[in-house]
KETI-544199 format. One record per residue (C-alpha): x, y, z; residue number from 1. Coordinates in steps of 0.001 Angstrom, whole numbers, plus 500000, padded with zeros to 6 digits. Layout:
! KETI-544199
c1 | c2 | c3 | n
X | Y | Z | NUM
...
***
This chain:
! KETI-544199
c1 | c2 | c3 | n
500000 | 500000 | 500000 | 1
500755 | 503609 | 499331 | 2
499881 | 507008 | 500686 | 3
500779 | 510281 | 498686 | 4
499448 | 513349 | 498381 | 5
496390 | 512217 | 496596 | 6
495509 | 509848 | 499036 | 7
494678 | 506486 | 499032 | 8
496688 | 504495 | 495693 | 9
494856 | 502151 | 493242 | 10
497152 | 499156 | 494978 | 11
495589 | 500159 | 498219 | 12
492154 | 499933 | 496494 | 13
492747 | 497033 | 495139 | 14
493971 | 495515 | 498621 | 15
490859 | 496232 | 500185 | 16
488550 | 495189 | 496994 | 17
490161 | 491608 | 496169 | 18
491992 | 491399 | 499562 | 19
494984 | 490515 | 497901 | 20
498527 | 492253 | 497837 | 21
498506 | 494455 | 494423 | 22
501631 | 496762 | 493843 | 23
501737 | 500085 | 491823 | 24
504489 | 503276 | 491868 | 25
502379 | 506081 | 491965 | 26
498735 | 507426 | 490810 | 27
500156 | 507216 | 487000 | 28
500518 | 503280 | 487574 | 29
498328 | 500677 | 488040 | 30
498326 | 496822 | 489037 | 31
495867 | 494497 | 489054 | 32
494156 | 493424 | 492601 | 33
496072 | 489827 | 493369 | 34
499945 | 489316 | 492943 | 35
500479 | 492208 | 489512 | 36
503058 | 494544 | 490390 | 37
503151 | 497838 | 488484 | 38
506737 | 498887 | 489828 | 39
507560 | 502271 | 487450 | 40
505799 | 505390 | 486164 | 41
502954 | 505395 | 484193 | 42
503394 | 500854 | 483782 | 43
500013 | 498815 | 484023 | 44
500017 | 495618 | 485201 | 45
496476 | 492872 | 484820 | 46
496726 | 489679 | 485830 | 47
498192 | 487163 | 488418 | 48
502290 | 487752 | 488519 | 49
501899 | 490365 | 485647 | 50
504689 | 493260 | 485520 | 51
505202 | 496172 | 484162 | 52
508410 | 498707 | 484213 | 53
508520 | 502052 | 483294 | 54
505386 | 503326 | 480996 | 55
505001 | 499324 | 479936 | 56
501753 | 497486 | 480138 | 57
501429 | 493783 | 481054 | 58
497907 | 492279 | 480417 | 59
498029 | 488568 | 481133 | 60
498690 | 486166 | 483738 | 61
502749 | 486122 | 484184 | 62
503222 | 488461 | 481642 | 63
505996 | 490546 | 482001 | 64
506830 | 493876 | 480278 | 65
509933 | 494981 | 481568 | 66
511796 | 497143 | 479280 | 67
510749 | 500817 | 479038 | 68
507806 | 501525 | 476853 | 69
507073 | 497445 | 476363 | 70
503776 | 496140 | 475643 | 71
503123 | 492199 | 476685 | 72
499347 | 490638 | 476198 | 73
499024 | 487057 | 476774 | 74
500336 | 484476 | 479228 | 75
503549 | 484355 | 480093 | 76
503984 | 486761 | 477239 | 77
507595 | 488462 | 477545 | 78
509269 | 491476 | 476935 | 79
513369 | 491356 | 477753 | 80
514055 | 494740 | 480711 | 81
516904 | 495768 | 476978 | 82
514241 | 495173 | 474590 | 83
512497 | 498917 | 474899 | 84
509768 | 499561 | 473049 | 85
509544 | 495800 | 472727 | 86
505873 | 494059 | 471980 | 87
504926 | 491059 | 472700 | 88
501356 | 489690 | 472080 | 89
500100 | 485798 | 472425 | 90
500944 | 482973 | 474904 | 91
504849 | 482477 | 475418 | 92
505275 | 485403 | 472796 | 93
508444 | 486659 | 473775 | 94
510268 | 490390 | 472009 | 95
514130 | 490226 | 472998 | 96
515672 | 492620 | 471205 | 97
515315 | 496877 | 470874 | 98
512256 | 497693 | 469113 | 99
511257 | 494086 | 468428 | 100
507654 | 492407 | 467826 | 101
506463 | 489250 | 468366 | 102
503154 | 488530 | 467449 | 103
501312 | 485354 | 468478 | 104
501635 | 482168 | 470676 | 105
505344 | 480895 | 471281 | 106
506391 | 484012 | 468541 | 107
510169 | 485352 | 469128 | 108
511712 | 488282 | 468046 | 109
515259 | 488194 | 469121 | 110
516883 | 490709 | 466570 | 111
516627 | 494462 | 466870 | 112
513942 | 496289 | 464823 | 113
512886 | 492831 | 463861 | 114
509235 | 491008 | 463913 | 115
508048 | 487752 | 464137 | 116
504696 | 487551 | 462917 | 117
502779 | 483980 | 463465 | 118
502647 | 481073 | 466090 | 119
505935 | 480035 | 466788 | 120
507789 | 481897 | 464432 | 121
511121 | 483398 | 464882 | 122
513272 | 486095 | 463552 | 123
517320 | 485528 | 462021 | 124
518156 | 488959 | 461460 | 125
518067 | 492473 | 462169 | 126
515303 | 494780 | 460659 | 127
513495 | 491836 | 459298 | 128
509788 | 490536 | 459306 | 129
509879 | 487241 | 459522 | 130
506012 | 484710 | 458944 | 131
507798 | 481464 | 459120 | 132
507730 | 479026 | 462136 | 133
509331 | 476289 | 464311 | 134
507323 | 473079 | 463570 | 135
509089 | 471120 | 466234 | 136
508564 | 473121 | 469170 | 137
508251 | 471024 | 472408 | 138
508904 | 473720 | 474902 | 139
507015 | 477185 | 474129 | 140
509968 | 478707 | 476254 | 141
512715 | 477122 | 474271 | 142
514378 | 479003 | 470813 | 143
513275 | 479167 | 467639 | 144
514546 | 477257 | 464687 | 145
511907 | 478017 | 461665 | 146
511998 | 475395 | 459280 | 147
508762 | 476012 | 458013 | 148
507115 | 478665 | 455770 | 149
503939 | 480533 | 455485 | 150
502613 | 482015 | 452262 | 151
501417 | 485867 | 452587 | 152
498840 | 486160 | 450414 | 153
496297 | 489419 | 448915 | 154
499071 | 491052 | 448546 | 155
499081 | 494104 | 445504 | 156
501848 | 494265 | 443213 | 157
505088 | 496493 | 444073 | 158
505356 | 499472 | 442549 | 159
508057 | 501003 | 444283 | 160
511481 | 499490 | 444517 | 161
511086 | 498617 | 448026 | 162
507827 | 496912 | 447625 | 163
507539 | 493484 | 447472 | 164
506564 | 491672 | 443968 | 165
504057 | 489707 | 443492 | 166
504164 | 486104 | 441627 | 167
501571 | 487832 | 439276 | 168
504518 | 490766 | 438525 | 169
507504 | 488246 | 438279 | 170
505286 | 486039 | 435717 | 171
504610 | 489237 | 433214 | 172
508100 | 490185 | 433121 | 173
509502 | 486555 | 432940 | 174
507018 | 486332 | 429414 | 175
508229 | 489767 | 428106 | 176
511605 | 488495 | 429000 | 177
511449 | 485430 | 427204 | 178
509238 | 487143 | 424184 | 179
511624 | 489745 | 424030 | 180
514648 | 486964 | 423852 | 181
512938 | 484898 | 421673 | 182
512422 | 487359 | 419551 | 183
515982 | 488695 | 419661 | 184
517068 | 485684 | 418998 | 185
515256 | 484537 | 416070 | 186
516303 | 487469 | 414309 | 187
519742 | 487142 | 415259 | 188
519393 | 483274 | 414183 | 189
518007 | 485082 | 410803 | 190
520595 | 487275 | 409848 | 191
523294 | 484800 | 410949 | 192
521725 | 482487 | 408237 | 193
521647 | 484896 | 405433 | 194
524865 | 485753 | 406213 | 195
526365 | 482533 | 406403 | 196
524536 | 481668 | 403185 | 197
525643 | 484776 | 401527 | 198
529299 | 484104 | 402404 | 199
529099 | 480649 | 401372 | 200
527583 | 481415 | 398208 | 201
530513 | 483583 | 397652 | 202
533073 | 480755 | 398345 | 203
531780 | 478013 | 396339 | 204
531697 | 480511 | 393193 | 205
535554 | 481419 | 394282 | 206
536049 | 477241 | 394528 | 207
534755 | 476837 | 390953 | 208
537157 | 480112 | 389559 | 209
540132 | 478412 | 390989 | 210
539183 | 474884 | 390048 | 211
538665 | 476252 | 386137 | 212
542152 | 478416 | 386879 | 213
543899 | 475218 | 388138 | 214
542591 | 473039 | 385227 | 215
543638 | 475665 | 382707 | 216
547254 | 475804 | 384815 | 217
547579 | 472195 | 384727 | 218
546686 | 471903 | 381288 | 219
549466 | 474609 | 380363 | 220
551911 | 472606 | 382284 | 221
551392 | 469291 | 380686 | 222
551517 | 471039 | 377167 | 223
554778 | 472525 | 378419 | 224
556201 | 469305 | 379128 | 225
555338 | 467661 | 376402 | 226
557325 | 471086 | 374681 | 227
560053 | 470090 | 376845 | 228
560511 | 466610 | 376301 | 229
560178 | 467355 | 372578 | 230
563400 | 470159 | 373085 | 231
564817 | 467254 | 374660 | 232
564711 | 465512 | 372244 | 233
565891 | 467731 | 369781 | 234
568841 | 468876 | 371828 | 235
569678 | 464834 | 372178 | 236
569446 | 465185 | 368270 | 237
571718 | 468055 | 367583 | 238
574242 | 466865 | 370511 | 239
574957 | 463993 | 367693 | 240
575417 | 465925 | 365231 | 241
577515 | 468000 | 367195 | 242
579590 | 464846 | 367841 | 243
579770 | 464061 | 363964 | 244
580352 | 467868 | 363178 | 245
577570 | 467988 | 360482 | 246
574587 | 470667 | 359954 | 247
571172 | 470611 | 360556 | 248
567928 | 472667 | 358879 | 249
565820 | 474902 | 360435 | 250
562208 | 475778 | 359388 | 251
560977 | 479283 | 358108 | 252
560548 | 480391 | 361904 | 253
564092 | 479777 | 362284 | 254
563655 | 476321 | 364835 | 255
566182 | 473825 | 363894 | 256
563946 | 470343 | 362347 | 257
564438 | 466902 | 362218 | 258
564274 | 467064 | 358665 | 259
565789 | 469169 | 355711 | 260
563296 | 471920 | 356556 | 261
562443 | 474702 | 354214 | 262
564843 | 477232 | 355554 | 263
568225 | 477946 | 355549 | 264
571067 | 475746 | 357132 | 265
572850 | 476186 | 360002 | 266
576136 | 474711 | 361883 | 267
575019 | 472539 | 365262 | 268
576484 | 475133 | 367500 | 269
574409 | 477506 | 366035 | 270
571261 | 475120 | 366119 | 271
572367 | 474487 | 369962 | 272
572371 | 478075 | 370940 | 273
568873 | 478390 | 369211 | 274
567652 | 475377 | 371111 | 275
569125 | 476557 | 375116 | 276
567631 | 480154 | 374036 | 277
564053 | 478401 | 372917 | 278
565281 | 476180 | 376171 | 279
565370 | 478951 | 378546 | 280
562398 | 481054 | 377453 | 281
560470 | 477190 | 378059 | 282
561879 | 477224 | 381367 | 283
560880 | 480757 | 381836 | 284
556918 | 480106 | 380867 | 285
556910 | 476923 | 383131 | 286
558141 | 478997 | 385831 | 287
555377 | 481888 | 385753 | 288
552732 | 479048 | 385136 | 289
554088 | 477357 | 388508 | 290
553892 | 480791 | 389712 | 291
550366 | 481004 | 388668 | 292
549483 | 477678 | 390205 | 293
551197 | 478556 | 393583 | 294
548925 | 481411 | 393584 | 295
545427 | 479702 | 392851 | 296
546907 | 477376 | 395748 | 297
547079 | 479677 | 397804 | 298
544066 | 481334 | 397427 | 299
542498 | 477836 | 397688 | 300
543467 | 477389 | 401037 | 301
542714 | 480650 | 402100 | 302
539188 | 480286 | 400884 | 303
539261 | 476715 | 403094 | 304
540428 | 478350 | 406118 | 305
537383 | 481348 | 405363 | 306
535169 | 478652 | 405214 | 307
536487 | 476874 | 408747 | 308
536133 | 480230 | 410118 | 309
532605 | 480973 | 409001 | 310
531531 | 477520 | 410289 | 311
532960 | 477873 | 413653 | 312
531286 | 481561 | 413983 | 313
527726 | 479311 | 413019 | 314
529107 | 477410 | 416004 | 315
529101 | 479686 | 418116 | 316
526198 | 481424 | 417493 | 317
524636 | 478018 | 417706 | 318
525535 | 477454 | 420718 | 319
524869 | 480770 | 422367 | 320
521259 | 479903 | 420874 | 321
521118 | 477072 | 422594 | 322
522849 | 478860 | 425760 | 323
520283 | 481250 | 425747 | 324
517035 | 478768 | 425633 | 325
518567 | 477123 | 428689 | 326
518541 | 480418 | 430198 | 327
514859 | 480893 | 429232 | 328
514369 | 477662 | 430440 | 329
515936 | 478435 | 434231 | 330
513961 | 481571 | 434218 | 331
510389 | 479995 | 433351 | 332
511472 | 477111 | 436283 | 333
512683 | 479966 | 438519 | 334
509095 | 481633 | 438036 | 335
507182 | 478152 | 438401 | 336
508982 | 477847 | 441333 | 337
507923 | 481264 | 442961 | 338
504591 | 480750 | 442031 | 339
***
């Protein structure tokens, strides 16, 4: 009981109403009749063993509100004496933490600026609202270890970047996603094609220029052996004579013959120095047609390699096709999953 100067307290009211001991500060506090205490300013305290600190209010049997400012409702409902401003509401709800929440039976908030919203759920973190829940709790007293979940539903899509989106939101933008890739891609897969077909048109006419240019080159070089071997033969001719000192003829063009010929004649060394001169100029046309045909070789294999390299780009872009369904295919799971 207390006496001040407004006379007779609530605690001493509530003494002589329930005849039971009933505790409160001062006229600004008020406990219970039975065993509540109400032991700071402006705290309210209902219910058998309820307490209350300093401007808290504990409404329950057991239920304590400790911490400055702390609201507990429900039995043995619990509000830590650090956990200020600290609710707790519902049986065995207990807020732990600065400016926690817990909100129904066996719910803990033990992170600052944290609530746990739900029978028997339990915070992880800091600044975090947390719906999911302990589904082996034996003890209500005991810690929290959610391992289940809760779906919140009726919720409106975000439109803020802070809001929360909806399975509704994530679906539309998955499908313009995917439309938008698809359609990204087919053009891409498009223009790759006409390219590649373009290009490859290109190198099969180049194929068939160097295939007629090596034909014609080959052609020239068999013709100029056959010129050879027929020089060869002449020069085996005129090396005889040579040996046996006589002439030989040459035709109107000035080429020494086999035969009499219709020109003039000459001595053999003369008709040899014709023949290594028509020799050499031979050698000299064989050697720009090799020339030639070292060329169209070339060019042949570069047009291979051009080839290799276009079909290794078509490759790649196959493959970065394919890369990119598999992403579409990860993002339409990822969605199925959410939803």
């Amino acid at each position: 009981m207390k006496i001040n100067r407004h006379g007779i307290t609530l605690s001493l009211i509530s003494f002589l109403i329930a005849g039971a001991p009933a505790f409160a500060q001062d006229d600004s506090s008020w406990a219970s009749p039975g065993t509540a205490s109400a032991s700071e300013t402006s705290s309210t305290a209902v219910g058998a063993w309820a307490r209350a600190g300093k401007a808290g209010t504990a409404l329950g049997s057991a239920s304590y509100a400790h911490a400055p400012f702390s609201t507990s409702v429900g039995m043995s409902a619990y509000v830590n004496p650090k956990a200020s401003n600290g609710v707790a509401v519902g049986s065995w709800a207990k807020a732990d933490a600065l400016n926690s929440v817990a909100l129904g039976t066996g719910a803990q908030a033990t992170h600052r600026y944290s609530v746990a919203l739900g029978q028997q759920s339990g915070t992880t973190r800091e600044n975090e609202v947390y719906i999911g829940y302990d589904s082996g709790v034996t003890n209500p007293a005991s810690p929290r270890v959610p391992d289940k979940t809760r779906v919140l539903g009726g919720v409106s899509d975000g439109t803020r970047d802070t809001d929360a989106a909806t399975v509704g939101q994530l679906n539309r933008k998955a499908d313009e996603v995917y439309s938008d890739v698809s359609g990204r891609i087919a053009a891409e897969a498009l223009k790759a094609r006409d390219h590649t077909d373009t290009v490859a048109a290109e190198n099969r006419e180049n194929i068939i220029r160097n295939t007629v240019a090596i034909n014609r080159n080959t052609r020239g070089l068999l013709s100029q052996r056959d010129v050879l071997e027929t020089h060869e033969e002449r020069l085996n001719s005129q090396q005889q004579q040579i040996n046996t000192g006589s002439t030989v003829a040459v035709d109107s063009h000035g080429y020494v013959t086999r035969g009499e010929g219709t020109g003039e004649r000459i001595t053999v060394q003369e008709g040899l120095v014709r023949t290594q001169e028509m020799a050499t100029e031979n050698r000299a046309a064989v050697s720009r047609n090799r020339q030639v045909g070292e060329r169209n070789s070339r060019a042949i294999a570069s047009q291979a390699r051009t080839l290799q390299a276009h079909e290794r780009r078509m490759n790649s872009q196959q493959r970065q096709i394919n890369e990119n369904h598999e992403e579409m295919k990860r993002a339409a799971a990822q969605s199925a999953a959410l939803a």
